[in-house]
mmCIF file of the N, C-alpha and C atoms, coordinates in Angstrom:
data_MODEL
# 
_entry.id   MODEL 
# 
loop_
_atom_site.group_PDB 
_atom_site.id 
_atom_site.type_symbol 
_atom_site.label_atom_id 
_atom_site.label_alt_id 
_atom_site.label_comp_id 
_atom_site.label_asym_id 
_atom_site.label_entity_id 
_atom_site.label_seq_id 
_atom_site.pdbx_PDB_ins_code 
_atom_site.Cartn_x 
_atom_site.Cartn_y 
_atom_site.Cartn_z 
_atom_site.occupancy 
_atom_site.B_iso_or_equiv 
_atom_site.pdbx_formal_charge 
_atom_site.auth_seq_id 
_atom_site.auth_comp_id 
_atom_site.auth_asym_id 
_atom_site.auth_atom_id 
_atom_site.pdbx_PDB_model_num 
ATOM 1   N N  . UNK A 1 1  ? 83.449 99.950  73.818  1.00 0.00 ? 1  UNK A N  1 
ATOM 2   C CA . UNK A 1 1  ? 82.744 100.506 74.952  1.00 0.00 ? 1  UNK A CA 1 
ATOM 3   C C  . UNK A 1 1  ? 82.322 101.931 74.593  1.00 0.00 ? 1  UNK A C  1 
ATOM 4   N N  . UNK A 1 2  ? 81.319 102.275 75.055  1.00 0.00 ? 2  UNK A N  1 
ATOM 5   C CA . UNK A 1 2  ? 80.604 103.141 74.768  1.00 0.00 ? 2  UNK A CA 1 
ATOM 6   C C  . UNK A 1 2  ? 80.992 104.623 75.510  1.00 0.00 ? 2  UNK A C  1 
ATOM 7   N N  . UNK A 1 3  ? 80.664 105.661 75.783  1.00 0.00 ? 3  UNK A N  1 
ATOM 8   C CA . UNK A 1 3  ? 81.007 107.073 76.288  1.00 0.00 ? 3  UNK A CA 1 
ATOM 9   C C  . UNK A 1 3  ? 80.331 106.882 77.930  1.00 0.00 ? 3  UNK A C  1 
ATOM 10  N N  . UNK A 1 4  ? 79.014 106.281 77.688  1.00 0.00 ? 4  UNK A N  1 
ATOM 11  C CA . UNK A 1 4  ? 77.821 106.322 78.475  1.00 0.00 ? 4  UNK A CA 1 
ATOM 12  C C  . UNK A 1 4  ? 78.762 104.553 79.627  1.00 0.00 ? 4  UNK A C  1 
ATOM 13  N N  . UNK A 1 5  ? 78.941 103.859 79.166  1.00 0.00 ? 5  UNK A N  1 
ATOM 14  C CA . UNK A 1 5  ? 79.448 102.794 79.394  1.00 0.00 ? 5  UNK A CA 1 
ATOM 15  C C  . UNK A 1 5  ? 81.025 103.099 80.881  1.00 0.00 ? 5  UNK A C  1 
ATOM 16  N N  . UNK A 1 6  ? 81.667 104.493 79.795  1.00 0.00 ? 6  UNK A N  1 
ATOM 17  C CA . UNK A 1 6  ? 82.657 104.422 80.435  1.00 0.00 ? 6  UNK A CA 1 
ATOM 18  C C  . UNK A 1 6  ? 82.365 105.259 81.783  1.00 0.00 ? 6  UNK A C  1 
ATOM 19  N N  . UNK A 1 7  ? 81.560 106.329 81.429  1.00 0.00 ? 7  UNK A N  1 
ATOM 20  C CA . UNK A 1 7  ? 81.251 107.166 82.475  1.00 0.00 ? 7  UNK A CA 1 
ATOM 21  C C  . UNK A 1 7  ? 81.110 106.363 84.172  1.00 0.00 ? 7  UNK A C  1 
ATOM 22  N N  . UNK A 1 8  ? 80.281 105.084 83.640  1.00 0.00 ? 8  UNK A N  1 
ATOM 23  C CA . UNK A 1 8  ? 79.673 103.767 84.474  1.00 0.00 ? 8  UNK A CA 1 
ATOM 24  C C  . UNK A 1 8  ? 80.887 103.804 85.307  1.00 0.00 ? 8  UNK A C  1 
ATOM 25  N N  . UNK A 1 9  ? 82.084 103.039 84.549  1.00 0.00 ? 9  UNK A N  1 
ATOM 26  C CA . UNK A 1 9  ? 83.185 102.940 85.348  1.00 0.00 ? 9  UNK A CA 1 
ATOM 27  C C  . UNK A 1 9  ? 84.056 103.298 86.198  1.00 0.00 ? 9  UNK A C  1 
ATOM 28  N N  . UNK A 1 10 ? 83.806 104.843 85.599  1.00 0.00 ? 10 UNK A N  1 
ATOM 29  C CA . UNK A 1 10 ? 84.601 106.131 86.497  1.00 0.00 ? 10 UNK A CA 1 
ATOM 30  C C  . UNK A 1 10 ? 84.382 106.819 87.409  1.00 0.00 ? 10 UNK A C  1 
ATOM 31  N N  . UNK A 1 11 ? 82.532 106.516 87.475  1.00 0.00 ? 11 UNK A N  1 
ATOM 32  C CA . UNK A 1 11 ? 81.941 106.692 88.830  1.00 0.00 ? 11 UNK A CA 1 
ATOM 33  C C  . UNK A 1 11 ? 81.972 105.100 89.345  1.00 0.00 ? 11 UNK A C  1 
ATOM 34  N N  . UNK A 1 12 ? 81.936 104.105 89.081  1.00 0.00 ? 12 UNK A N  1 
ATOM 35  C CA . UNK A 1 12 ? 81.743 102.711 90.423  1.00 0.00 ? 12 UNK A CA 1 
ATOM 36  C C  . UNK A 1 12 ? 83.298 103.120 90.352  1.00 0.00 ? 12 UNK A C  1 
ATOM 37  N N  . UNK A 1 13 ? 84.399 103.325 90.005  1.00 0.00 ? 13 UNK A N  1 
ATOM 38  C CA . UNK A 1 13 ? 85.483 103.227 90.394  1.00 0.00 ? 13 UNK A CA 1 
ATOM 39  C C  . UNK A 1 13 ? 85.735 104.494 91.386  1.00 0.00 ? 13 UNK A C  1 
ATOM 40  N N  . UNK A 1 14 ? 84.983 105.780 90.987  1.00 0.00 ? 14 UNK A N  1 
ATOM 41  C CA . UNK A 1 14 ? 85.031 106.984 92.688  1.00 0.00 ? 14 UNK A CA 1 
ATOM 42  C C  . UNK A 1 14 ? 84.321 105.817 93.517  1.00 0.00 ? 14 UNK A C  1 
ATOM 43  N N  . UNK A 1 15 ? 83.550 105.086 93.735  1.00 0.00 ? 15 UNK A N  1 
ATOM 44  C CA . UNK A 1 15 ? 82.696 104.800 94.558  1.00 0.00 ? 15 UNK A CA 1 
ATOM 45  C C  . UNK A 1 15 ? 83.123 103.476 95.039  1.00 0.00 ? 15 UNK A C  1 
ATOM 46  N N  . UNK A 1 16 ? 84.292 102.781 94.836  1.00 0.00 ? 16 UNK A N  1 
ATOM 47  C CA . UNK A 1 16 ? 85.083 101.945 95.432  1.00 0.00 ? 16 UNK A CA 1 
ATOM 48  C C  . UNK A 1 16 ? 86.034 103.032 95.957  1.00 0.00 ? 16 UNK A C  1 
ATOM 49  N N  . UNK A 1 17 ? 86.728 103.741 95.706  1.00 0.00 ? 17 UNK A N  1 
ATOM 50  C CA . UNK A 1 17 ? 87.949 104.474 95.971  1.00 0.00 ? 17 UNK A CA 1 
ATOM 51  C C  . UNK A 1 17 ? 87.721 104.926 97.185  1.00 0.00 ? 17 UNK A C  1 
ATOM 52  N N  . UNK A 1 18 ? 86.566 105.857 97.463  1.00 0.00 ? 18 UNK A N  1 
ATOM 53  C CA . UNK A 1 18 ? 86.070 106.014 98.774  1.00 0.00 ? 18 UNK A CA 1 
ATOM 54  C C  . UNK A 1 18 ? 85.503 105.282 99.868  1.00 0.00 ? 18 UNK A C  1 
ATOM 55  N N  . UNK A 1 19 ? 85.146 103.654 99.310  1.00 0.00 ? 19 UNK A N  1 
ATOM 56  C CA . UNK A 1 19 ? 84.802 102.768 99.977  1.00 0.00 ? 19 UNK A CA 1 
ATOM 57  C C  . UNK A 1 19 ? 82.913 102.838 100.210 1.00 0.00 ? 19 UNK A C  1 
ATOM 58  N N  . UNK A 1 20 ? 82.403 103.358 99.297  1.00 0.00 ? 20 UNK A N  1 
ATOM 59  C CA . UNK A 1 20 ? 80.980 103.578 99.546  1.00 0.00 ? 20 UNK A CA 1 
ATOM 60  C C  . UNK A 1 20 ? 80.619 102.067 99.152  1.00 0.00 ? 20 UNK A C  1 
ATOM 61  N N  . UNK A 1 21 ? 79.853 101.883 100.495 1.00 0.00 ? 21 UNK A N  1 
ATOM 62  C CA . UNK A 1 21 ? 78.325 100.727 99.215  1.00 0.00 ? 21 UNK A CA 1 
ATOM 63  C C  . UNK A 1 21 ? 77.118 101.333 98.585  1.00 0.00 ? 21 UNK A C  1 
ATOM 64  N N  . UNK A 1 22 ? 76.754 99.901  97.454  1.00 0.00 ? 22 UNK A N  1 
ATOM 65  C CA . UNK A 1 22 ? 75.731 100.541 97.301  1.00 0.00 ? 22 UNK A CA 1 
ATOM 66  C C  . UNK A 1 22 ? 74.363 100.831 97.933  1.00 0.00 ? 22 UNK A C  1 
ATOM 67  N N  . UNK A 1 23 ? 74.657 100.206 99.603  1.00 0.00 ? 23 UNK A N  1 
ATOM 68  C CA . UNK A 1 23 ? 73.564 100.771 100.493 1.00 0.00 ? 23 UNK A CA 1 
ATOM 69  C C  . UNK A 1 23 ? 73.411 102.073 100.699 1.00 0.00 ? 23 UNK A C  1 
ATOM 70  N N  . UNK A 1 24 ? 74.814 102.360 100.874 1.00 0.00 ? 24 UNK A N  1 
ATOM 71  C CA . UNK A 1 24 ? 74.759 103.785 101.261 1.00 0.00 ? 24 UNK A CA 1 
ATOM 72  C C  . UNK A 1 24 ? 74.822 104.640 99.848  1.00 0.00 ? 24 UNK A C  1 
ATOM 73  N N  . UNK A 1 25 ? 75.597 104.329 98.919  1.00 0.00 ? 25 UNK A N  1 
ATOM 74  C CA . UNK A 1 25 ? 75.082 105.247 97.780  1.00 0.00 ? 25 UNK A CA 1 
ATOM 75  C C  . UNK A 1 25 ? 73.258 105.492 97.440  1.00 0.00 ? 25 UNK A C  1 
ATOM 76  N N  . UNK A 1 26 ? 72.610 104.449 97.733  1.00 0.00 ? 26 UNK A N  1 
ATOM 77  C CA . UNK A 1 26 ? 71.154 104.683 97.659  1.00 0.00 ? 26 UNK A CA 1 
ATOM 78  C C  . UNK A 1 26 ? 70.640 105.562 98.563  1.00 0.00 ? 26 UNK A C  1 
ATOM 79  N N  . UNK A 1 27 ? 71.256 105.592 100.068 1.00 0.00 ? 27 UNK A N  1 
ATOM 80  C CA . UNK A 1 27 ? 70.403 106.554 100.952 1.00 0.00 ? 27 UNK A CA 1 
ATOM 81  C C  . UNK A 1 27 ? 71.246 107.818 100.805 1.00 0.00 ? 27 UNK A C  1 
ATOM 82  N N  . UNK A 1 28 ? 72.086 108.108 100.185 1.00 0.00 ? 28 UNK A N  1 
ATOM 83  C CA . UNK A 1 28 ? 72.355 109.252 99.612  1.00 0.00 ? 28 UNK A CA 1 
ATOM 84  C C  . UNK A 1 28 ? 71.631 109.976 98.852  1.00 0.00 ? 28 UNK A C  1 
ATOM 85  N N  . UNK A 1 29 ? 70.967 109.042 97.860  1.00 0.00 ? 29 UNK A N  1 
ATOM 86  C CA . UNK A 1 29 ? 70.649 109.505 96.792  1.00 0.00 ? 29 UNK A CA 1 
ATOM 87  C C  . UNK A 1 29 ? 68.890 109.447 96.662  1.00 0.00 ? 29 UNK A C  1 
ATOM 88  N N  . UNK A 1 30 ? 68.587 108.878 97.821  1.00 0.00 ? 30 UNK A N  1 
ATOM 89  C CA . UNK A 1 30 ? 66.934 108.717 98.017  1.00 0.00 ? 30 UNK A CA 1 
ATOM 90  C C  . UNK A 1 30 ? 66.487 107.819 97.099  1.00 0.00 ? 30 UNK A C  1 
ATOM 91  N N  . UNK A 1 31 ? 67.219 106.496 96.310  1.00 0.00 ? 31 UNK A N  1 
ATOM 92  C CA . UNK A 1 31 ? 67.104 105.659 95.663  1.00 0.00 ? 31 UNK A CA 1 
ATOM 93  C C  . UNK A 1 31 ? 66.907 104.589 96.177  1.00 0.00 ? 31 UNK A C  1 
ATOM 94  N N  . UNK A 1 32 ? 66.526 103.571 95.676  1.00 0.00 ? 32 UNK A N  1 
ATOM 95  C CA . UNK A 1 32 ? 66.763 102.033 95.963  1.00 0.00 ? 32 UNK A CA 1 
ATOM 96  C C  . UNK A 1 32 ? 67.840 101.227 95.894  1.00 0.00 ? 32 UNK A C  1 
ATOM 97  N N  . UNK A 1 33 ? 68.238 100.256 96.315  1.00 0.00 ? 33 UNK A N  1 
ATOM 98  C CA . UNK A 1 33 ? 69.537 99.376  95.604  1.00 0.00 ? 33 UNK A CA 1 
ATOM 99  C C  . UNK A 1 33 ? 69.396 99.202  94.449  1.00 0.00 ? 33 UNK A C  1 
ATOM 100 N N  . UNK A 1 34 ? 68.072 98.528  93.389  1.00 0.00 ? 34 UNK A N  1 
ATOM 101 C CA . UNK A 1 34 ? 68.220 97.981  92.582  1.00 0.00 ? 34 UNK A CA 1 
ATOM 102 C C  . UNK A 1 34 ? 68.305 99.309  91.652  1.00 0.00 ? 34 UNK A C  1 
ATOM 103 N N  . UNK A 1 35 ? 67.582 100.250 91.995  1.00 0.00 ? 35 UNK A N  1 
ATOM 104 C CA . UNK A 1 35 ? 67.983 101.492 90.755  1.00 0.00 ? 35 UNK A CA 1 
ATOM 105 C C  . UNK A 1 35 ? 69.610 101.358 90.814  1.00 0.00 ? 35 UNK A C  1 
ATOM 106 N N  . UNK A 1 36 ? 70.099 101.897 92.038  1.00 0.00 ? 36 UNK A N  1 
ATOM 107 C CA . UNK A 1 36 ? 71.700 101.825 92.350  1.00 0.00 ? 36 UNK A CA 1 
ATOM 108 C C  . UNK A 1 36 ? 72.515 100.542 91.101  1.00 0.00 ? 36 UNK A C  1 
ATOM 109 N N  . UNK A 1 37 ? 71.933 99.036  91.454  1.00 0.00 ? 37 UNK A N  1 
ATOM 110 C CA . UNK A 1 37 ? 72.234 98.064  90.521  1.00 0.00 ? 37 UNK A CA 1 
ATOM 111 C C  . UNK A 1 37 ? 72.094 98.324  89.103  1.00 0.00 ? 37 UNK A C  1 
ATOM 112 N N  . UNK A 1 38 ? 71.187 98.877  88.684  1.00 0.00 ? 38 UNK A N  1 
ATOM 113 C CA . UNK A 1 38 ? 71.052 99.385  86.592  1.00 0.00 ? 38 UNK A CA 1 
ATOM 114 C C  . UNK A 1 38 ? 71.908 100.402 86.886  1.00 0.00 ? 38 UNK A C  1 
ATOM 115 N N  . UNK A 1 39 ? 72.178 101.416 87.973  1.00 0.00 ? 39 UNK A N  1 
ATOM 116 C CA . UNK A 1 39 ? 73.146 102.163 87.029  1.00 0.00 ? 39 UNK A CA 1 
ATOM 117 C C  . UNK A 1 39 ? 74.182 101.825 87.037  1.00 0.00 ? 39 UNK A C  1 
ATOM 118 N N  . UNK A 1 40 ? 75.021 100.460 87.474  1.00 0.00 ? 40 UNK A N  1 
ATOM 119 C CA . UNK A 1 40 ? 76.359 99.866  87.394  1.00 0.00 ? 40 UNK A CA 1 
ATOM 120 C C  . UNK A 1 40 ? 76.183 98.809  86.004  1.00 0.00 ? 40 UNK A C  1 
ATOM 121 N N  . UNK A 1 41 ? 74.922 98.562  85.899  1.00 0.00 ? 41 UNK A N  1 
ATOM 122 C CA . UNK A 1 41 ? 74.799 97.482  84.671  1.00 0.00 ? 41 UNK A CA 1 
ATOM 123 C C  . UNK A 1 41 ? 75.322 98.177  83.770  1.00 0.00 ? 41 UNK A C  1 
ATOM 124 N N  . UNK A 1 42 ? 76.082 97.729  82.436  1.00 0.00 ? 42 UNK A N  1 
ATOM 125 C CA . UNK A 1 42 ? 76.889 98.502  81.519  1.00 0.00 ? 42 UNK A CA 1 
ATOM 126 C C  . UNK A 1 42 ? 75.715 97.764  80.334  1.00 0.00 ? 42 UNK A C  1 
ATOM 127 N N  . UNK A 1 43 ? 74.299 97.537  80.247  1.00 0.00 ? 43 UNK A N  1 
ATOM 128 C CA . UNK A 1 43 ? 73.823 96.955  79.516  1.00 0.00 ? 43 UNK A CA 1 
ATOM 129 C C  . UNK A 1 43 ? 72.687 97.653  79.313  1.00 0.00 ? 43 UNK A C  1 
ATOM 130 N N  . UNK A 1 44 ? 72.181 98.385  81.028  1.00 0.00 ? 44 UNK A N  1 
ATOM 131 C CA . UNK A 1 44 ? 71.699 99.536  80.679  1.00 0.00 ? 44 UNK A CA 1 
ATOM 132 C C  . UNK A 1 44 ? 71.390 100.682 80.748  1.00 0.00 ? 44 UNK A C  1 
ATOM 133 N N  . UNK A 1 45 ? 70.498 101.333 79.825  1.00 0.00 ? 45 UNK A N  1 
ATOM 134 C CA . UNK A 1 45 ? 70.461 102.864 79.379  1.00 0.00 ? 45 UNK A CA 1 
ATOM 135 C C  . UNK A 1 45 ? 70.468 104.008 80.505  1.00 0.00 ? 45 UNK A C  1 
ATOM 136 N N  . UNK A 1 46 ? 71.365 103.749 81.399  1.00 0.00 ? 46 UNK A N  1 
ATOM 137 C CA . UNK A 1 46 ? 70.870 104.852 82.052  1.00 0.00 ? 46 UNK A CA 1 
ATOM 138 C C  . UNK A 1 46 ? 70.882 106.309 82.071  1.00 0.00 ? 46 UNK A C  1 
ATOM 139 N N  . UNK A 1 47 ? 70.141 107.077 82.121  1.00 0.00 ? 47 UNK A N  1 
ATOM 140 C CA . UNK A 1 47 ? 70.254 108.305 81.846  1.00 0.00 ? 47 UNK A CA 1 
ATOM 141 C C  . UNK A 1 47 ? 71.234 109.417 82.035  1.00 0.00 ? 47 UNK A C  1 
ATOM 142 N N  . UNK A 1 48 ? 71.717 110.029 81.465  1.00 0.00 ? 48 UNK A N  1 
ATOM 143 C CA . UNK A 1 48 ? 73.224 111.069 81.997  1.00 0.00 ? 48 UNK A CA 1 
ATOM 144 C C  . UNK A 1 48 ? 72.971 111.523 83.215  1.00 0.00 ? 48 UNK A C  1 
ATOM 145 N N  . UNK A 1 49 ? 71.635 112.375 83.155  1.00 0.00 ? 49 UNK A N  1 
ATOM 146 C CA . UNK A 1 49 ? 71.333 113.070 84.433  1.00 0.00 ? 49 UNK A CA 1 
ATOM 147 C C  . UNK A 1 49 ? 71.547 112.012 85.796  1.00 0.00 ? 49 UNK A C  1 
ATOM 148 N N  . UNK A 1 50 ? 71.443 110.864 85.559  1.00 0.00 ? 50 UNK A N  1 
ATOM 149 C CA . UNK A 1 50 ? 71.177 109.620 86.975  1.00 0.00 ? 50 UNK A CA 1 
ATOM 150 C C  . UNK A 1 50 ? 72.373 109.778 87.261  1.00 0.00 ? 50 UNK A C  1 
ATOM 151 N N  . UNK A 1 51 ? 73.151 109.308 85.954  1.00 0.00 ? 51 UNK A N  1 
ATOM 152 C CA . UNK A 1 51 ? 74.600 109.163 86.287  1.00 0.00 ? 51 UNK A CA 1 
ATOM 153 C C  . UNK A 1 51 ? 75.441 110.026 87.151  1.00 0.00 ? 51 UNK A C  1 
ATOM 154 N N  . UNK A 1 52 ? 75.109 111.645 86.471  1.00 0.00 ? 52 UNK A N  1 
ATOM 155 C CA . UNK A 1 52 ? 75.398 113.032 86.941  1.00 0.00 ? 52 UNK A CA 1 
ATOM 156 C C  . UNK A 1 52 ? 75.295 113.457 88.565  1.00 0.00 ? 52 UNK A C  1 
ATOM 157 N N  . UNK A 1 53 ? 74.024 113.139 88.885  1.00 0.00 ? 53 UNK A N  1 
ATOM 158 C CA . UNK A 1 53 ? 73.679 113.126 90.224  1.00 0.00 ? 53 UNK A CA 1 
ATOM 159 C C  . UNK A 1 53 ? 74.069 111.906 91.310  1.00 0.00 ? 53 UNK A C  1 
ATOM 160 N N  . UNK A 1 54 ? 74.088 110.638 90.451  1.00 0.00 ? 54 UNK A N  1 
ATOM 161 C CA . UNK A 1 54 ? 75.277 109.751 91.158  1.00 0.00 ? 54 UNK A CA 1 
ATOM 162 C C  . UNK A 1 54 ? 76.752 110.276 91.655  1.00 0.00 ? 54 UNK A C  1 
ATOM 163 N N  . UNK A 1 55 ? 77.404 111.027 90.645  1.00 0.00 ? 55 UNK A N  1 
ATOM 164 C CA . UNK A 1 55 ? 78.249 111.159 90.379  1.00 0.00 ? 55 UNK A CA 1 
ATOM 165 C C  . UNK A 1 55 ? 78.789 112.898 91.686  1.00 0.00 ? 55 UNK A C  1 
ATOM 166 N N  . UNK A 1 56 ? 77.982 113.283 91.549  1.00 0.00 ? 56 UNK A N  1 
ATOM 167 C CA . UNK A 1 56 ? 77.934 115.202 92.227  1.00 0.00 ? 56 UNK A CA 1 
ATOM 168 C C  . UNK A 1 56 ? 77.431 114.223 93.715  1.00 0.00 ? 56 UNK A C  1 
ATOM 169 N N  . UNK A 1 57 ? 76.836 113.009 94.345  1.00 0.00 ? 57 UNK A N  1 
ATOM 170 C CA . UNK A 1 57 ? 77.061 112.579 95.818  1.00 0.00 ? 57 UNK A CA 1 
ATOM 171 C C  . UNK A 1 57 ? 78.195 112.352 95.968  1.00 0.00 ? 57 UNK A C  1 
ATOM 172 N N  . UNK A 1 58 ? 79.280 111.729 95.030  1.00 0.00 ? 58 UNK A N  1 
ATOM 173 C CA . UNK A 1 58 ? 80.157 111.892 96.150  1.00 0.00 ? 58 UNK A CA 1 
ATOM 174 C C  . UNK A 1 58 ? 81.394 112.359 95.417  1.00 0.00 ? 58 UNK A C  1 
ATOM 175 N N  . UNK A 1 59 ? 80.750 113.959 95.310  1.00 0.00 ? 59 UNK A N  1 
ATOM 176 C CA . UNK A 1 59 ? 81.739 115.291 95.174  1.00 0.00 ? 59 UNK A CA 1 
ATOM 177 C C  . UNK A 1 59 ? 82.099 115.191 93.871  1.00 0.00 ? 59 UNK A C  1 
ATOM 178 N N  . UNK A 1 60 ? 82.006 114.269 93.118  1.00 0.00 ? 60 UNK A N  1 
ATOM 179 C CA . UNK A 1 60 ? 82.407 114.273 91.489  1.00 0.00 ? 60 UNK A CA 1 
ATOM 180 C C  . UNK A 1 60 ? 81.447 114.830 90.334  1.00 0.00 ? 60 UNK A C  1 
ATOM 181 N N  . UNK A 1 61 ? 81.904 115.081 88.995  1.00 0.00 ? 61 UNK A N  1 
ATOM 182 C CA . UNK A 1 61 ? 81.111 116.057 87.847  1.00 0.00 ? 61 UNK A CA 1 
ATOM 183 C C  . UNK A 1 61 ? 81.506 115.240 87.098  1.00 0.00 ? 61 UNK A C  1 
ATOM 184 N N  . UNK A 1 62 ? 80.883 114.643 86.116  1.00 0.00 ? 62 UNK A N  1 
ATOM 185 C CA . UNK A 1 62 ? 80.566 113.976 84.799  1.00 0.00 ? 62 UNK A CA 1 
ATOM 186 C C  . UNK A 1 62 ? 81.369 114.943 83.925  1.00 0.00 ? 62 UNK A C  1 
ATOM 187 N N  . UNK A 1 63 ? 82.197 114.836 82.766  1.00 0.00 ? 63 UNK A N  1 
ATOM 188 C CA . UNK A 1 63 ? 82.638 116.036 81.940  1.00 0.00 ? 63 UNK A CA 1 
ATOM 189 C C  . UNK A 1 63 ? 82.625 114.931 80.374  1.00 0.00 ? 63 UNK A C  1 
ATOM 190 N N  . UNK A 1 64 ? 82.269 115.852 79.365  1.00 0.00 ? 64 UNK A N  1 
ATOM 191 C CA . UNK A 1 64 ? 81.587 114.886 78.472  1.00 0.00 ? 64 UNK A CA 1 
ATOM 192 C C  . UNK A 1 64 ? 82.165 116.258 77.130  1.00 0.00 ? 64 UNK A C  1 
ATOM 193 N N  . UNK A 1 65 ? 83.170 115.539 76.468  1.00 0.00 ? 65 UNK A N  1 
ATOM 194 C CA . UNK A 1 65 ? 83.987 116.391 75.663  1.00 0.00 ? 65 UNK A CA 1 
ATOM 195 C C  . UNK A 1 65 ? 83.904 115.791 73.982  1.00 0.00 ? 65 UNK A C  1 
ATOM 196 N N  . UNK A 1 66 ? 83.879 116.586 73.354  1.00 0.00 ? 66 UNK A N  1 
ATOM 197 C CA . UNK A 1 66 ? 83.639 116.109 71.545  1.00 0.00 ? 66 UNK A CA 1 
ATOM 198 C C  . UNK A 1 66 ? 85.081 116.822 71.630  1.00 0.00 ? 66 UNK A C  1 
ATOM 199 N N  . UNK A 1 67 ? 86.210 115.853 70.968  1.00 0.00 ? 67 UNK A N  1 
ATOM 200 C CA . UNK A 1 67 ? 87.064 116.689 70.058  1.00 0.00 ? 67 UNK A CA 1 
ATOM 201 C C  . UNK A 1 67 ? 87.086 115.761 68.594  1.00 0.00 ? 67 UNK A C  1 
# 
C-alpha cells in the first residue's frame, strides 16, 4: 500500500469515527458524491491537495514525513 493509499484510510476512517456520510462530506466540501466516491477509491490518483482539504473539513491535517 502506498503513502497516498494510506492517507485514503485515515481520513474515511476520521470520517466514520465521527459518523459523517458521504452526503454530507460533499456539501461540506461543495463537491459531488461521486468526486467524494474517487477519493475513497484506493485505485485512484487523487490529488494530496483533495485529500488535504477533505481532510482540514472535518478538523484533521494530512502530515506526510520522509525518515
Amino acid at each position: 500500500m502506498n503513502s497516498k493509499q494510506m492517507k485514503k484510510l485515515g481520513f474515511y476512517q476520521a470520517m466514520t469515527e465521527q459518523g459523517i456520510r458521504k452526503a454530507e462530506l460533499a456539501r461540506r466540501l461543495g463537491w459531488h458524491v461521486p468526486q467524494v466516491d474517487r477519493l475513497f477509491d484506493l485505485r485512484h490518483a487523487s490529488k494530496l491537495d483533495q485529500i488535504e482539504t477533505a481532510a482540514r473539513s472535518l478538523g484533521r491535517t494530512v502530515e506526510v514525513r520522509v525518515t
